[in-house]
N, C-alpha and C positions, 0 to 999 in steps of 0.2 A: 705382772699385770695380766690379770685372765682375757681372755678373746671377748667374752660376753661383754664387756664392759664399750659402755661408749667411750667418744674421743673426749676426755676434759674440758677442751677447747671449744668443741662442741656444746659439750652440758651448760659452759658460762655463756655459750652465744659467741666467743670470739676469735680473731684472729691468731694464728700462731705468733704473729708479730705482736702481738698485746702486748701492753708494757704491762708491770706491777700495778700502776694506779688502776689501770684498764679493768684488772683482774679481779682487783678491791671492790672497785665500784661496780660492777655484772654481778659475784656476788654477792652484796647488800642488796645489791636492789631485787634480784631473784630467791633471796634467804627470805626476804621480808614478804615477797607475795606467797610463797610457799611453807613457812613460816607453821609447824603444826599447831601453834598457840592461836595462827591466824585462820584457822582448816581445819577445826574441832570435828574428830569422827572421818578425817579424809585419810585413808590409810595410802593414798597416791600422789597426796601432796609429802607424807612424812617420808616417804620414798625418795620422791623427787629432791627433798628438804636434806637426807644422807646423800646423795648423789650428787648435789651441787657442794656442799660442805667438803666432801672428797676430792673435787675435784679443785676445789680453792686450799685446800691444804696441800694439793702438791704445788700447783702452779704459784702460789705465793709465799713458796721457798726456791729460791735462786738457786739450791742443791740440787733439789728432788724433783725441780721443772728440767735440770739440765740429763739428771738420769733418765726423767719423763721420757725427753727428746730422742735421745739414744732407744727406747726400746722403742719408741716410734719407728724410728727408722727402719727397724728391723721386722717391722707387723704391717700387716694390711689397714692398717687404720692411717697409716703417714702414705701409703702407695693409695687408697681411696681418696683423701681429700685434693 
């Protein structure tokens, strides 16, 4: 996980306690205002649109959120929040 990158949890709006459904529903509803089909010519929404997408593919795998966790730990990103 590069330093640059925001907190996941962060990008969807939520709690590190967020369940699965939590996760689902933060991004639908942030996919969809961001959406580049819906931000024709927004090259900051299509940005924002990879960055939420990123962050819903690790966090809604029960693997890849628990690796997630683990390098949290270990970075300034879980010692900031």
């Amino acid at each position: 996980m590069a330093s640059t990158k925001r907190d996941y949890y962060e990008v969807l709006g939520l709690s590190r306690e967020a369940s699965q459904t939590e996760v689902k529903k933060a991004y639908r509803r942030l996919a969809r205002d961001h959406h580049p089909d819906a931000n024709p010519g927004d090259t900051g929404a299509e940005e924002r649109f990879k960055e939420l997408t990123e962050a819903y593919e690790v966090l809604s795998n029960p693997q890849a959120r628990r690796a997630y966790h683990l390098r949290l730990r270990t970075s300034s990103v879980w010692a900031a929040s």
